[in-house]
N, C-alpha and C positions, 0 to 999 in steps of 0.2 A: 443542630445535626451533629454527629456524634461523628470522629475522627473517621472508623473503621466504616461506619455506613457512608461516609464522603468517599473514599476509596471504592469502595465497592461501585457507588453512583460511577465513580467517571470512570474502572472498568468497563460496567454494565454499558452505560452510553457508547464507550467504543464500538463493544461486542454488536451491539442492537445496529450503529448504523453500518457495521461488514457485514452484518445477517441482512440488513434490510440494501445491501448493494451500493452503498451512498461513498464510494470510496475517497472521494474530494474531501467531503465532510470529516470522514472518521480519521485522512492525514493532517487535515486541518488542527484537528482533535490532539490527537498525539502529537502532533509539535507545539501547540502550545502546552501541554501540558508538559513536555519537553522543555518547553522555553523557564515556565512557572518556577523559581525560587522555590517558591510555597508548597508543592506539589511533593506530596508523599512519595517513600520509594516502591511502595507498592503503585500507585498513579504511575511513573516513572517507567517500572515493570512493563507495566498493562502498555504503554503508551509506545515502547520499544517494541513489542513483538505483534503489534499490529502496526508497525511500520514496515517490520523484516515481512509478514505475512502481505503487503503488498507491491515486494519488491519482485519481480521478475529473476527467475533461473537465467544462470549468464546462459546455458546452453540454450536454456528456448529462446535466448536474442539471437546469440549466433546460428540457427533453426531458422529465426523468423525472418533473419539478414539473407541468407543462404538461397529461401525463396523468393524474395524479394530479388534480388539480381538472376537467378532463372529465367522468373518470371520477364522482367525485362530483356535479359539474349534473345528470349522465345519472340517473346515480340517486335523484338529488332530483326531476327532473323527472317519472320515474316512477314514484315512490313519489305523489306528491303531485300529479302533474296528470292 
């Protein structure tokens, strides 16, 4: 198999398992190809920004935090008052 079709493979494989929703899979993926000595910098590339593409916006934590304690006063407040 030929340097530039290996590359391409272990983009394509990323790409396939975020299209097909397997998100465990596809960080699993990119950190070992992360880890790989051996791994091209295009591998390398591909394997970085399908990590950034499933890292969470700080706002939408602080968003998702924000509810989450709401949500809790709400129901303390009507359990209890």
């Amino acid at each position: 198999m030929s340097k530039a079709k290996k590359e391409r493979g272990a983009a394509a494989k990323l790409g396939e398992l975020l299209e097909a929703g397997d998100h465990r899979a596809a960080r699993a993926e990119a950190a070992r190809l992360l880890a790989d000595p051996a791994s091209a910098e295009a591998e390398r590339t591909a394997a970085a920004e399908a990590l950034a593409s499933l890292r969470p916006e700080p706002a939408a934590v602080w968003v998702g935090l924000a509810g989450v304690v709401a949500a809790a006063l709400l129901a303390a407040r009507v359990l209890l008052g």
